[in-house]
The first five atom37 places (N, CA, C, CB, O) and aatype in JSON, in Angstrom:
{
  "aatype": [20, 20, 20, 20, 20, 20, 20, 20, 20, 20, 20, 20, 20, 20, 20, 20, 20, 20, 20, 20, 20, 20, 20, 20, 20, 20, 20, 20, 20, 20, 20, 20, 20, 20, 20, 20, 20, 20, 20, 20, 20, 20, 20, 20, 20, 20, 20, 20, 20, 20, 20, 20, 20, 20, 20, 20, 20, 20, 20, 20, 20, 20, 20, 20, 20, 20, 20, 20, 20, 20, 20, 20, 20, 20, 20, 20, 20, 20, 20, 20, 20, 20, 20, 20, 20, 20, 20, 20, 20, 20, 20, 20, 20, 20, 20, 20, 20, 20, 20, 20, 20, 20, 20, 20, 20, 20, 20, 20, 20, 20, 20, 20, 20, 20, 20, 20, 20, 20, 20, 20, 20, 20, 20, 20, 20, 20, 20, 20, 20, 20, 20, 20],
  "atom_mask": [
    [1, 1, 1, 1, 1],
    [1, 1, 1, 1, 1],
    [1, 1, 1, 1, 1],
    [1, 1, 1, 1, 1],
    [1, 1, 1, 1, 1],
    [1, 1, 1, 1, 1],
    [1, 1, 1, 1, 1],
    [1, 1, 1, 1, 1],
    [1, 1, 1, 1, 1],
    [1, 1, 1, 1, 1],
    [1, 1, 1, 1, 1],
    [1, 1, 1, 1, 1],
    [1, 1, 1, 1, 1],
    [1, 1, 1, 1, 1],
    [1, 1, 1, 1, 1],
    [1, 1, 1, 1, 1],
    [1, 1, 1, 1, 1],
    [1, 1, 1, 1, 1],
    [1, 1, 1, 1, 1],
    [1, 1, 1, 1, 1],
    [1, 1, 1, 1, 1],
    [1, 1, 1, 1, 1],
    [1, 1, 1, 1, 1],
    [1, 1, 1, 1, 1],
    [1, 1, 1, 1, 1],
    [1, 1, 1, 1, 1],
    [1, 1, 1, 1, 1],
    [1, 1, 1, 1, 1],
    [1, 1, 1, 1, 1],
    [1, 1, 1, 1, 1],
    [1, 1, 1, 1, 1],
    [1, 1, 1, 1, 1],
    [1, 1, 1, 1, 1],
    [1, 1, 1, 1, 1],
    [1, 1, 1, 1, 1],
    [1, 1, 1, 1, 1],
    [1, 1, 1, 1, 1],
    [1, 1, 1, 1, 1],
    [1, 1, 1, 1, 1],
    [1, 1, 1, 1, 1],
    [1, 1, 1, 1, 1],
    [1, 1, 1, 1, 1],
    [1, 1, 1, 1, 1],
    [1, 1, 1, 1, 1],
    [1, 1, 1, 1, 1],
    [1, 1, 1, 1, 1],
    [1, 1, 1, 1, 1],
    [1, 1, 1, 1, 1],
    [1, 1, 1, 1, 1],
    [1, 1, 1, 1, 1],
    [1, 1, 1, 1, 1],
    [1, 1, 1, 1, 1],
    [1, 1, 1, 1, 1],
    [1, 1, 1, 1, 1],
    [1, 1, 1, 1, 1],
    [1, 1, 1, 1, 1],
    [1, 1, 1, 1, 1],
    [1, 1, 1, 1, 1],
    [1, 1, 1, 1, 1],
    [1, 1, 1, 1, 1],
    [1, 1, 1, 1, 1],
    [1, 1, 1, 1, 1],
    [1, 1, 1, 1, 1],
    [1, 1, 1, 1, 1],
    [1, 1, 1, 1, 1],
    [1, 1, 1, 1, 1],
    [1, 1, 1, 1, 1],
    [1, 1, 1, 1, 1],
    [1, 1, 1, 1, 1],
    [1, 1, 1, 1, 1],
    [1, 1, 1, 1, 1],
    [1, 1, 1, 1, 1],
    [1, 1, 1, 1, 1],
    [1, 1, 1, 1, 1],
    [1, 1, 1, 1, 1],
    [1, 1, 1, 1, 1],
    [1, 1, 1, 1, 1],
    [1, 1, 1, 1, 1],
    [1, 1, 1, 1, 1],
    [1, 1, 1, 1, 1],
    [1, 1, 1, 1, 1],
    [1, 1, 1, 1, 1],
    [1, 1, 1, 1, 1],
    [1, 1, 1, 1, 1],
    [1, 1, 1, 1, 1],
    [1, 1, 1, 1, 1],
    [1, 1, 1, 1, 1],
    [1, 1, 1, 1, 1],
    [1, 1, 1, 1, 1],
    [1, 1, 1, 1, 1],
    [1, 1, 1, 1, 1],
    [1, 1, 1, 1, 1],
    [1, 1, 1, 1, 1],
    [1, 1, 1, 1, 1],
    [1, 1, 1, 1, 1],
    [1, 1, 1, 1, 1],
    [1, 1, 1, 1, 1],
    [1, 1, 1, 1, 1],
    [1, 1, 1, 1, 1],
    [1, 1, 1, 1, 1],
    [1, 1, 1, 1, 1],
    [1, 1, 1, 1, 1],
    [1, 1, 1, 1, 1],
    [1, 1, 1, 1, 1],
    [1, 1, 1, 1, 1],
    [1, 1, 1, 1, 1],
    [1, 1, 1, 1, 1],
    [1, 1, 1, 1, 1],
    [1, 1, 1, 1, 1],
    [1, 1, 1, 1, 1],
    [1, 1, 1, 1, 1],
    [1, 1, 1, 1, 1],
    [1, 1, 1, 1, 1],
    [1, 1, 1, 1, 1],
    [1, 1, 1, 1, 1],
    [1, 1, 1, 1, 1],
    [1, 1, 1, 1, 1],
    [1, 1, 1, 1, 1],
    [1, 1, 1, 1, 1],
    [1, 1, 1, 1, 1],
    [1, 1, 1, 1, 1],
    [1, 1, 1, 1, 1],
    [1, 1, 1, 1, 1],
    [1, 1, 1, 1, 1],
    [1, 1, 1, 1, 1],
    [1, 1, 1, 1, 1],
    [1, 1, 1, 1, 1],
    [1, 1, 1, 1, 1],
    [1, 1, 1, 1, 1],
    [1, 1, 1, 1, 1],
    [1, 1, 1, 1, 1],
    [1, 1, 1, 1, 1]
  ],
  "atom_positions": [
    [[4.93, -31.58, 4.3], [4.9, -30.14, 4.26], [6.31, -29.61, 4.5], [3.91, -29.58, 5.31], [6.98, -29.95, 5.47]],
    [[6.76, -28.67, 3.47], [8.52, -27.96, 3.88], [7.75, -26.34, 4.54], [10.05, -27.57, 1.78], [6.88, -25.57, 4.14]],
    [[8.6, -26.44, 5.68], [8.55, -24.63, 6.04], [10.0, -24.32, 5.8], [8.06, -24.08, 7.92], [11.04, -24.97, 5.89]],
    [[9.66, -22.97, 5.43], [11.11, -21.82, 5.51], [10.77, -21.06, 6.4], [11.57, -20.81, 4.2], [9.57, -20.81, 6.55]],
    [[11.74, -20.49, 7.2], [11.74, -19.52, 8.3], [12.79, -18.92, 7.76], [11.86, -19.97, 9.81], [13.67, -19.56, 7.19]],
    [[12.8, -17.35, 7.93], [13.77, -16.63, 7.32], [13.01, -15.03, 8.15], [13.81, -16.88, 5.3], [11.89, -14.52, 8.07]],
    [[14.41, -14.61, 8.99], [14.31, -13.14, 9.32], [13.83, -12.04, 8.01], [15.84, -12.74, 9.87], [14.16, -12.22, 6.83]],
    [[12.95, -10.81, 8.53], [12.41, -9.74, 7.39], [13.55, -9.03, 7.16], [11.16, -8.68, 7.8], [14.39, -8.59, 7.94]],
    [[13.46, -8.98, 5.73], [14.74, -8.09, 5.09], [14.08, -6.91, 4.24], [15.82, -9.11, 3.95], [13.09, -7.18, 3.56]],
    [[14.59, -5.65, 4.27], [13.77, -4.77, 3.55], [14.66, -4.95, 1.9], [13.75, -3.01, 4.41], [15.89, -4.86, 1.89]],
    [[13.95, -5.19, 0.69], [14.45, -6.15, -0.6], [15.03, -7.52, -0.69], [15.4, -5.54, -1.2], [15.93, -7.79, -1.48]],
    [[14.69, -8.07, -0.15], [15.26, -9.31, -0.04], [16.18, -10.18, -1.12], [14.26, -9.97, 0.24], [15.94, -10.02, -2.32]],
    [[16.66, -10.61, -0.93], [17.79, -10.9, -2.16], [17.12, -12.34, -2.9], [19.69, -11.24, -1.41], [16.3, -13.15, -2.48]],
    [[17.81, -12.24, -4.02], [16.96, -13.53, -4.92], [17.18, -14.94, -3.84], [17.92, -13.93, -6.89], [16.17, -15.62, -3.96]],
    [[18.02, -15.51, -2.96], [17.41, -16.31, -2.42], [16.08, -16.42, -1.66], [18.11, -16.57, -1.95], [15.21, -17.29, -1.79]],
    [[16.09, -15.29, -0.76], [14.87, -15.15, -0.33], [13.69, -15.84, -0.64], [14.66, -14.18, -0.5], [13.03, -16.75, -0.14]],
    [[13.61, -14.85, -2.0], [11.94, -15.47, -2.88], [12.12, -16.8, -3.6], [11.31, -14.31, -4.36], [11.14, -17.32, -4.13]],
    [[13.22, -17.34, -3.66], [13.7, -18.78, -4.42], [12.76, -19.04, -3.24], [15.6, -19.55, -4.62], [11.55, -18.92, -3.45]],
    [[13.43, -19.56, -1.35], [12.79, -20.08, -0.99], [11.59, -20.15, -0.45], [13.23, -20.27, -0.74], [11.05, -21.08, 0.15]],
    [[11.1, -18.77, -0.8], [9.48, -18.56, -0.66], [8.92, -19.71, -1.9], [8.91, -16.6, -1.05], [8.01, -20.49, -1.6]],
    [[9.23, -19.73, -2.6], [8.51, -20.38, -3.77], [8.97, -21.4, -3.58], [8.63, -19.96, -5.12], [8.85, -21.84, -4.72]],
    [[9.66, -22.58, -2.74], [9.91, -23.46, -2.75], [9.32, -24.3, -1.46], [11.04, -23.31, -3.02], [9.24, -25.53, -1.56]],
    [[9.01, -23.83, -0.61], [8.03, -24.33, 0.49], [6.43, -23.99, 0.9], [8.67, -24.02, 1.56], [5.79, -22.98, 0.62]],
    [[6.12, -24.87, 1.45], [4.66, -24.93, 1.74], [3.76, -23.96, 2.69], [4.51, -26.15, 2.26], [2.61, -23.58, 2.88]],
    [[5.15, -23.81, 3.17], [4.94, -22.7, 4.58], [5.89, -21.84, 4.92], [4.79, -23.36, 5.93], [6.95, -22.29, 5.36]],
    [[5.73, -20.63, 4.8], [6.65, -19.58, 5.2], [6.95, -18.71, 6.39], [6.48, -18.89, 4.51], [6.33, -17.65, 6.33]],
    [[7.65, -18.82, 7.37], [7.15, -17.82, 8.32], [8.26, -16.83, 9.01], [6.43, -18.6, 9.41], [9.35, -17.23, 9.4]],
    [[7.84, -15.58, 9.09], [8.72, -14.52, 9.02], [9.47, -14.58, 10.43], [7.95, -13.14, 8.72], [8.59, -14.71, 11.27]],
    [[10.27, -14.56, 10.83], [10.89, -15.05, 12.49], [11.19, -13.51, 12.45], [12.55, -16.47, 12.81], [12.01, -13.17, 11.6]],
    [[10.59, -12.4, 13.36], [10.52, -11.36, 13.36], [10.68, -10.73, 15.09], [9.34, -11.19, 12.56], [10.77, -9.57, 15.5]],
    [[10.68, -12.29, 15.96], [10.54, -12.12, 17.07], [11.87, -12.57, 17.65], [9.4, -12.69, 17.5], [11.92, -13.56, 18.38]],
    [[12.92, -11.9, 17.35], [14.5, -11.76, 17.51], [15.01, -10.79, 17.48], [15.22, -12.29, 16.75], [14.7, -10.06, 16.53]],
    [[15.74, -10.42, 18.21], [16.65, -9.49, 18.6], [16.76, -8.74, 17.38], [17.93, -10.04, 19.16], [16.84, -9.39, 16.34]],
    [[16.81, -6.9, 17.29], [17.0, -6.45, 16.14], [18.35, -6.22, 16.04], [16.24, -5.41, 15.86], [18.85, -5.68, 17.03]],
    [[19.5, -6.62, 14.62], [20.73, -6.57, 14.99], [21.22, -4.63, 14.05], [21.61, -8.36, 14.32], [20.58, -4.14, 13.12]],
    [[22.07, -4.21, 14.51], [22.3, -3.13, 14.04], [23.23, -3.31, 12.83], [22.75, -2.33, 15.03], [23.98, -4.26, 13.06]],
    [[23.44, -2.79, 11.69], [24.34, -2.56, 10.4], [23.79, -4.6, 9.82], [26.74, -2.04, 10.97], [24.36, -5.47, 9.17]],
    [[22.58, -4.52, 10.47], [22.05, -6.22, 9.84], [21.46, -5.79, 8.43], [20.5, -7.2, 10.97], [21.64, -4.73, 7.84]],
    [[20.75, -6.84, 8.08], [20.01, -6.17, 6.28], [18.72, -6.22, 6.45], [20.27, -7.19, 4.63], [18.04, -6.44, 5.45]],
    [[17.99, -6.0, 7.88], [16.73, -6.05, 7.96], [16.42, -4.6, 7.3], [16.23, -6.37, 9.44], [15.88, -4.72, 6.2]],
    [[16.58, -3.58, 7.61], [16.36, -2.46, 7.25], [17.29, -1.26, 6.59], [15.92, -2.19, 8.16], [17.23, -0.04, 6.71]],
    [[18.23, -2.19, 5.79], [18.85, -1.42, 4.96], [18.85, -2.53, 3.88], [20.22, -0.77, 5.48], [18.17, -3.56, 3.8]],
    [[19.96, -1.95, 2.94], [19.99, -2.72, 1.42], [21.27, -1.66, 0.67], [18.05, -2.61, 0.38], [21.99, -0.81, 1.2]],
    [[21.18, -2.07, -0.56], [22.34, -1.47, -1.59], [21.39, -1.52, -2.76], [23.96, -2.45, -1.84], [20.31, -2.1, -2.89]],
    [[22.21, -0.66, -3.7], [21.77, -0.63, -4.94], [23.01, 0.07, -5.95], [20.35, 0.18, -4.9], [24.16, 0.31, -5.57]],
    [[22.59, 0.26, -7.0], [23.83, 0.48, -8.19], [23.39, 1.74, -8.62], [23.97, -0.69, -9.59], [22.38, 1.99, -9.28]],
    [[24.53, 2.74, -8.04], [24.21, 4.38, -8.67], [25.72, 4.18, -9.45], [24.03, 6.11, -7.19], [26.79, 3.75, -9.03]],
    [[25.3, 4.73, -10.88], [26.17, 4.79, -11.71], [27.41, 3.8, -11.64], [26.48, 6.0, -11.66], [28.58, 4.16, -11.63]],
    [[26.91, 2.36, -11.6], [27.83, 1.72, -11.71], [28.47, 0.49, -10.27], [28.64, 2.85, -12.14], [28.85, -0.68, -10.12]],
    [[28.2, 1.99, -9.36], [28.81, 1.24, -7.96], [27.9, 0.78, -6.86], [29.74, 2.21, -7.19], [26.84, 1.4, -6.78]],
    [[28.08, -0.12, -6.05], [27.04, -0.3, -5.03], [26.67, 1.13, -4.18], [27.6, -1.47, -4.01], [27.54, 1.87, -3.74]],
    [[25.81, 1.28, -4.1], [25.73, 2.25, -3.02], [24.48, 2.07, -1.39], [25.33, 3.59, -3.99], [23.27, 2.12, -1.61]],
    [[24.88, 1.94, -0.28], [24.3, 1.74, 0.71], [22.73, 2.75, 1.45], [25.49, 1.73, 1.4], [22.41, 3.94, 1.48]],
    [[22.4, 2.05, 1.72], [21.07, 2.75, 2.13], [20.43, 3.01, 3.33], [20.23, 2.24, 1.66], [21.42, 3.32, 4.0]],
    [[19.43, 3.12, 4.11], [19.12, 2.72, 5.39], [17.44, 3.63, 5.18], [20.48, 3.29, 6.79], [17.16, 4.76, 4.76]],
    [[16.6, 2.49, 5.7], [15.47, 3.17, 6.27], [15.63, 3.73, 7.78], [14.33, 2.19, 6.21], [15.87, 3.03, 8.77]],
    [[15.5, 4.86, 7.77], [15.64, 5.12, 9.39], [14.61, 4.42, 10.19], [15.51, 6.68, 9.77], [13.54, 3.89, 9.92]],
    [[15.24, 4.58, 11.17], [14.46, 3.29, 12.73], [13.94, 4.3, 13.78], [16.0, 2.0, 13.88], [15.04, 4.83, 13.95]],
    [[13.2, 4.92, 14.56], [12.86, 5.39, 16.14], [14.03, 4.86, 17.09], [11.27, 4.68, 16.73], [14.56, 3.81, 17.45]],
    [[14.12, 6.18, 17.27], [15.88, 5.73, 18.58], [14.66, 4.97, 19.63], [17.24, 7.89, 19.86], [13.5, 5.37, 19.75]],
    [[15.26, 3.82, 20.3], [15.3, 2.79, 20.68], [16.41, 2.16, 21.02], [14.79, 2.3, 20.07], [17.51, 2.19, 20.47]],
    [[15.82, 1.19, 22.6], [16.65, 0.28, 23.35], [17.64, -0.81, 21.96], [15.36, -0.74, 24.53], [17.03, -1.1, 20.93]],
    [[19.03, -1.25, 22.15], [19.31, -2.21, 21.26], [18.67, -3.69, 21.23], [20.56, -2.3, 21.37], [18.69, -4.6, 20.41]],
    [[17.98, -3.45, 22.77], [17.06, -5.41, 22.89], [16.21, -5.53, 22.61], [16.68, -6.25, 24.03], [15.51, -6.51, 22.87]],
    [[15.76, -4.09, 21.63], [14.07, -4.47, 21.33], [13.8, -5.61, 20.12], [13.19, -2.93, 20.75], [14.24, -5.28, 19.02]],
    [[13.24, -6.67, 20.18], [13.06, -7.56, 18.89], [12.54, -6.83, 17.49], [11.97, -8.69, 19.27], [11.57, -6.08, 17.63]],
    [[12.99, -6.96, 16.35], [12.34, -6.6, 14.85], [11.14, -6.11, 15.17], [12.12, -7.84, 13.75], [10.93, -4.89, 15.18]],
    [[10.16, -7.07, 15.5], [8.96, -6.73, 15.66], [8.46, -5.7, 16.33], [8.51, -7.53, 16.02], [7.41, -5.28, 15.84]],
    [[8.9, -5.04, 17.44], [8.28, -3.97, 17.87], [9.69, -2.79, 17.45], [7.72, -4.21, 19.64], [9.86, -1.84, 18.2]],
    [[10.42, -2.93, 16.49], [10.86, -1.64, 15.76], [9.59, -0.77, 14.71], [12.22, -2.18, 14.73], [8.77, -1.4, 14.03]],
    [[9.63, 0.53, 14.75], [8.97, 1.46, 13.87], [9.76, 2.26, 13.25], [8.1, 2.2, 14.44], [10.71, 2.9, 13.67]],
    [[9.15, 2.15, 11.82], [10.1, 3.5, 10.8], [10.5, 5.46, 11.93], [8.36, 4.07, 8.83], [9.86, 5.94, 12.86]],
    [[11.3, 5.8, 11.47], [11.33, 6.88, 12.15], [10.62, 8.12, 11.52], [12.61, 7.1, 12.39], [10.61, 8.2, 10.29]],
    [[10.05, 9.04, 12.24], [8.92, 9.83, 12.42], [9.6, 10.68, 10.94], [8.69, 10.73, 14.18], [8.89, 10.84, 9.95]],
    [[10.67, 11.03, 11.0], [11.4, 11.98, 9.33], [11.73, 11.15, 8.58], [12.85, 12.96, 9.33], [12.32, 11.67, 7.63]],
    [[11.63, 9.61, 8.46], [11.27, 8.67, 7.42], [10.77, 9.59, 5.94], [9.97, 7.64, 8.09], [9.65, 10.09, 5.9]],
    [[11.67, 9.7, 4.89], [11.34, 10.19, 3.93], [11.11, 9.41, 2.17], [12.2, 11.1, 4.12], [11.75, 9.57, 1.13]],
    [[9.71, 8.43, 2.56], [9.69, 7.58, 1.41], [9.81, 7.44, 0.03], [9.02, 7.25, 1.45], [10.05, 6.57, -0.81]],
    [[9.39, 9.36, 0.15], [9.25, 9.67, -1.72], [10.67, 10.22, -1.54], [7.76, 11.09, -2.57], [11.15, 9.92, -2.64]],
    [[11.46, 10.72, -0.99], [12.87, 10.83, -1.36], [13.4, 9.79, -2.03], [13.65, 11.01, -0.32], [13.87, 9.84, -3.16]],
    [[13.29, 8.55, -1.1], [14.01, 7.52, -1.48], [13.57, 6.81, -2.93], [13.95, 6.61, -0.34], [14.41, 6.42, -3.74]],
    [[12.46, 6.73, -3.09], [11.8, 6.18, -3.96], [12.45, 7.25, -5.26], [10.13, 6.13, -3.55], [12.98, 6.58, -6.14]],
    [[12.48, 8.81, -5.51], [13.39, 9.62, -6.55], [14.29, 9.22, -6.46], [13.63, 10.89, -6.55], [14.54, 8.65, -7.52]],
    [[15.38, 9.07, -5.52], [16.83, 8.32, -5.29], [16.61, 7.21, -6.56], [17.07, 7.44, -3.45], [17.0, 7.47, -7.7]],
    [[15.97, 6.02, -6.23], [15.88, 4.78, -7.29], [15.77, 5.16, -8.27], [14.95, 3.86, -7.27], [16.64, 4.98, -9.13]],
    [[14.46, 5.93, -8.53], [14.35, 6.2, -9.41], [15.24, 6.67, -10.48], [13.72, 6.62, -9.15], [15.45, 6.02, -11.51]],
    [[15.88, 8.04, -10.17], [17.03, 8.36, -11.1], [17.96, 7.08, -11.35], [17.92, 9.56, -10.46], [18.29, 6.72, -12.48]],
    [[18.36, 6.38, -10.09], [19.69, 5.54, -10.65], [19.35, 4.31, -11.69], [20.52, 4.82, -9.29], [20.13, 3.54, -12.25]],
    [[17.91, 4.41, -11.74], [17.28, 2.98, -12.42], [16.96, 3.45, -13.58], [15.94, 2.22, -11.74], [17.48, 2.8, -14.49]],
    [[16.1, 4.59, -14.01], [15.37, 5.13, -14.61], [15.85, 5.08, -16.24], [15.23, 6.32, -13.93], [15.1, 5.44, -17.15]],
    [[17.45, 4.5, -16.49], [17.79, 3.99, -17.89], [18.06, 2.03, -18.12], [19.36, 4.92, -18.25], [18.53, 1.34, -19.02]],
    [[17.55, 1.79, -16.92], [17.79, 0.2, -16.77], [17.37, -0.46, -17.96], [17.01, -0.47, -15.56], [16.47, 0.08, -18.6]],
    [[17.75, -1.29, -18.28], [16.71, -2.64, -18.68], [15.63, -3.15, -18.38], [17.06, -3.57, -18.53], [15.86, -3.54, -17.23]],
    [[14.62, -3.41, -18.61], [13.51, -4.34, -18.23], [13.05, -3.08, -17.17], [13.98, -6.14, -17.51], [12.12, -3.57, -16.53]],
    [[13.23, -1.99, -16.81], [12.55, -1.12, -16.1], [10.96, -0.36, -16.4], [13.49, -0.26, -16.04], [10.95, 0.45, -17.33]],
    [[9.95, -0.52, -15.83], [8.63, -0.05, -16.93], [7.76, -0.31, -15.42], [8.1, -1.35, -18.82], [8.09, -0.2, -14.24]],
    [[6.73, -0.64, -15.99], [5.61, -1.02, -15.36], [5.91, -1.72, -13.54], [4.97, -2.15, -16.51], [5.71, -1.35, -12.39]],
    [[6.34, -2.65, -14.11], [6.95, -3.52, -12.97], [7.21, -2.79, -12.01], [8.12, -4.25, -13.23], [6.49, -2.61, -11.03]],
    [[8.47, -2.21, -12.27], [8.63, -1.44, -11.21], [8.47, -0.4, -10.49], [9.11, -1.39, -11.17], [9.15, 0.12, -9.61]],
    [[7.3, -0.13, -11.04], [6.33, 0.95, -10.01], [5.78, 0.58, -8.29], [4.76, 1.13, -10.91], [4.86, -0.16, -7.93]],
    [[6.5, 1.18, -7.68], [5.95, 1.15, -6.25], [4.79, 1.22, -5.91], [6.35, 1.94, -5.58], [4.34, 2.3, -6.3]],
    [[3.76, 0.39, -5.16], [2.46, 0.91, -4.46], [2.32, 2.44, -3.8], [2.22, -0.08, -3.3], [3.21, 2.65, -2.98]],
    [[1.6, 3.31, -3.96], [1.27, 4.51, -2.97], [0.16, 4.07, -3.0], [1.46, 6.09, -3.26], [-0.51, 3.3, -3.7]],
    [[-0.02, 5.04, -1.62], [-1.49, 5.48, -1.09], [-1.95, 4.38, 0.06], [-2.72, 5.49, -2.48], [-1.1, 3.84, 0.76]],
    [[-3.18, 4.13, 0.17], [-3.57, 3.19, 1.27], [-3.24, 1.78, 0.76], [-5.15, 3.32, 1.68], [-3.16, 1.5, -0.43]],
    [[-3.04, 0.85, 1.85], [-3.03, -0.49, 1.6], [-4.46, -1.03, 0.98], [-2.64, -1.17, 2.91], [-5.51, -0.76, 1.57]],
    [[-4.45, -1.71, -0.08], [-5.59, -2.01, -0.92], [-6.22, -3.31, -0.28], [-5.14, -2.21, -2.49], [-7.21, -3.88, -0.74]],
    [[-5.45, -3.76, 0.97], [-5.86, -5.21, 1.22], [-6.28, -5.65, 2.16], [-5.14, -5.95, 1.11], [-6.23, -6.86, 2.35]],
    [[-6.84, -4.75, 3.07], [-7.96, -4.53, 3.84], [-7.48, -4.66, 4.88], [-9.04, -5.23, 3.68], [-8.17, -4.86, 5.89]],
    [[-5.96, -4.58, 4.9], [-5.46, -5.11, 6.67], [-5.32, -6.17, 7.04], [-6.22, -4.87, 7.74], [-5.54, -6.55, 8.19]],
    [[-4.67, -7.31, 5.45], [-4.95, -8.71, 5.96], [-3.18, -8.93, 6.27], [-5.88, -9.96, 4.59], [-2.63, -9.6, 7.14]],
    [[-2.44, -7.89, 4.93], [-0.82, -7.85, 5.2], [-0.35, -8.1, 6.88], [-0.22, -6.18, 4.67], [0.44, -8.88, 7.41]],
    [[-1.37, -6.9, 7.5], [-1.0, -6.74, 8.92], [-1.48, -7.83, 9.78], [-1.51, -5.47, 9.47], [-1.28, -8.1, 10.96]],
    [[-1.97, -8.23, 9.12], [-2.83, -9.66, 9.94], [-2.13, -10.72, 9.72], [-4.39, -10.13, 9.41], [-2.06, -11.73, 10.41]],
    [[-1.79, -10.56, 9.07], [-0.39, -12.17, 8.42], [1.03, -11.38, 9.01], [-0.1, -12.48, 5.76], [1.89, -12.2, 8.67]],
    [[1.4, -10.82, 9.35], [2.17, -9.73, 9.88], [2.3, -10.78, 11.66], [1.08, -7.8, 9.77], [3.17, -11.41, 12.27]],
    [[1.04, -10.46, 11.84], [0.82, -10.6, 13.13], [0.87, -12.32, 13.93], [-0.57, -9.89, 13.2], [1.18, -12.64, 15.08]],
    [[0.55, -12.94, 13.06], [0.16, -14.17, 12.7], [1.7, -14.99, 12.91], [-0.58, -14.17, 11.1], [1.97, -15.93, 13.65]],
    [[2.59, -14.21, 11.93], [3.71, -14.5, 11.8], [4.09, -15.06, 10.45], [3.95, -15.2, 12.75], [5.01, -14.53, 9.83]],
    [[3.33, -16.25, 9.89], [2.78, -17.2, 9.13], [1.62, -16.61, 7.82], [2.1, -18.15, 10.25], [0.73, -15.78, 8.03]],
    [[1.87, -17.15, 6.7], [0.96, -17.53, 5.88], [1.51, -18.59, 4.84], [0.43, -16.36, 5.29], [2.68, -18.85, 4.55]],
    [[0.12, -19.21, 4.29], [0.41, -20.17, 3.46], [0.98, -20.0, 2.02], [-0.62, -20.76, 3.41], [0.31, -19.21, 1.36]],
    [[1.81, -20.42, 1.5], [2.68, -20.14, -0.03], [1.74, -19.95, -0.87], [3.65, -21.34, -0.7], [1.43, -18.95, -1.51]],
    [[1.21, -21.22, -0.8], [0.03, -21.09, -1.76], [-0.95, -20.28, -2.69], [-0.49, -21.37, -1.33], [-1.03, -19.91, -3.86]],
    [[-1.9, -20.2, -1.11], [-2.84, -19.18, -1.52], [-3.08, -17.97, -0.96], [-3.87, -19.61, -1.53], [-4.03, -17.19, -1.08]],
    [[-1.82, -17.93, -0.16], [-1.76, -16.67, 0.34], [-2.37, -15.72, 1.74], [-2.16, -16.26, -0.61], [-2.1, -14.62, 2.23]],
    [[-3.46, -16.97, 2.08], [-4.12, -16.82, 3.41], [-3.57, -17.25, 4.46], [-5.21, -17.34, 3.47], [-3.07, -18.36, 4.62]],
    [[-3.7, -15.79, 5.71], [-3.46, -16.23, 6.86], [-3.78, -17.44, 7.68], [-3.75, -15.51, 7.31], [-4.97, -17.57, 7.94]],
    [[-3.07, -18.24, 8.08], [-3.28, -19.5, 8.52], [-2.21, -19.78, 9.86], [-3.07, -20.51, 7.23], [-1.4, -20.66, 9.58]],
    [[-2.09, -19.37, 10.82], [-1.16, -20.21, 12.08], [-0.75, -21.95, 11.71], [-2.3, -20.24, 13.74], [-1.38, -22.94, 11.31]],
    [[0.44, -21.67, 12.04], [0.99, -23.17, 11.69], [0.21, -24.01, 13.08], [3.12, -23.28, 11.68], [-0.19, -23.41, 14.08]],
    [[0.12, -25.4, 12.91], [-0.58, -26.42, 13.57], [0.25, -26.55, 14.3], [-1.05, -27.55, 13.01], [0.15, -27.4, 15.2]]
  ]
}
């Protein structure tokens, strides 16, 4: 059996999902120190050409609190951001379907948060499972 352990990144970069798809077991190490200007909760993207930087806002908070008990901040503005992409993408290549964002409720009954919690799920098939 291969595990990957790899801190949560909000977009994760093509290694990331390389090594999701390359091991048996994945598990999110979420229970570490949250680091500030880290890429857990920011990212970049290409407005007209140039990188441009981002940030989901965070709840002011202690600096020792671990990933895991960070929360989005209360003026968190998702459909802003989501128009932001939108315009800068919106003449891309290969842009369509795909890249439509989920809204509305989670369709998956609360299992995300349960594998969330878990830490762990299997590559496979996708079910929550605690490593042995």
């Amino acid at each position: 059996m291969t595990v990957g352990i790899m801190q949560p990144y909000f977009l994760p970069y093509i290694g990331y999902w390389q090594l999701l798809a390359a091991v048996d077991r994945f598990v999110i190490y979420d229970n570490i120190q949250y680091t500030k200007k880290g890429w857990i909760n920011r990212n970049r993207f290409l407005r007209d050409g140039r990188d441009v930087y981002f940030t989901v806002p965070l709840k002011k908070a202690s600096d020792y609190l671990n990933v895991v008990e960070r929360q989005l901040a209360d003026d968190f503005d998702r459909d802003q951001l989501l128009r932001t992409w939108s315009a800068a993408y919106r003449r891309a290549p290969h842009v369509g379907a795909r890249a439509r964002l989920p809204r509305g409720k989670r369709r998956d009954g609360g299992r995300a948060e349960q594998r969330r919690r878990e830490n762990t799920f299997d590559v496979h098939d996708r079910s929550p499972a605690p490593l042995k």
